[in-house]
N, C-alpha and C positions, 0 to 999 in steps of 0.2 A: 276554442272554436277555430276550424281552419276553412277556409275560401268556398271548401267542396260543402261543409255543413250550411254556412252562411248561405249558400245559393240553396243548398233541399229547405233552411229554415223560411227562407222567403220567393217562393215560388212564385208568386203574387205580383213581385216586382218587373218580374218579364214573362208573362202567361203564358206569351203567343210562340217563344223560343226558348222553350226549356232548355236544351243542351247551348245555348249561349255562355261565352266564354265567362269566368268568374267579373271579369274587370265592369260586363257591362251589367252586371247585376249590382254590383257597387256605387257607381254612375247614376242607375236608376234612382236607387236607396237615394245620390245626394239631392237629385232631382226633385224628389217626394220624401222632403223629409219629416222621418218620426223620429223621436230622441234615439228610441230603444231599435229600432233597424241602424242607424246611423252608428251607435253604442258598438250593436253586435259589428258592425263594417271596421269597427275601429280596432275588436280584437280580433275579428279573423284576419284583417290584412295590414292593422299595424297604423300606427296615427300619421306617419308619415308617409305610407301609401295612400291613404283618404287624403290627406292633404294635395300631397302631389295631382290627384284625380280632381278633388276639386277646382283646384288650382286651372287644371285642364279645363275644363269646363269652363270657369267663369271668362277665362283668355278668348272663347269661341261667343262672348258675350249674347247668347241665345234667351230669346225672352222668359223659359224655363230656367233659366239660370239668375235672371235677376230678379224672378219671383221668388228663388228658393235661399237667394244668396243671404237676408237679413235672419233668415232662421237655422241657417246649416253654419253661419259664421261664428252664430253664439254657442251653437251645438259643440263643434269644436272646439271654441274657448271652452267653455265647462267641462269639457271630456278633459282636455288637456289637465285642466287646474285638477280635476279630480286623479289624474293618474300623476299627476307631479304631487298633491298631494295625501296619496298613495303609499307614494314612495319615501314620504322623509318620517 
């Protein structure tokens, strides 16, 4: 999945600006998060780019961020664990 599918798969996440750049559809996703939007965000732009976004996000400590932060934090961990073990 690449950035451009992940935005047509989740239209949802930014209704009102469709041609919105890929990053803020990812944002959204961390914002409101589901396993499986958060999943696909991880393979279309890489767990390291999710991280980094995250990351952005919680720094700007917005009360959307700390409502989403117990549920996106564990999301991550599981993603990770599951691609780390994945890979061995």
């Amino acid at each position: 999945m690449t950035p451009a599918e992940f935005t047509a798969s989740h239209r949802d996440l930014v209704w009102s600006r469709r041609e919105a750049d890929p990053v803020i559809y990812l944002r959204a996703a961390l914002l409101s998060p589901r396993f499986h939007t958060v999943l696909d965000a991880c393979v279309a732009f890489g767990l390291e780019l999710v991280r980094s976004e995250w990351q952005a996000l919680r720094s700007e400590d917005s009360s959307e961020s700390r409502r989403a932060a117990p549920f996106v934090e564990r999301m991550l961990h599981n993603i990770e664990t599951g691609y780390r073990n994945a890979s061995t």
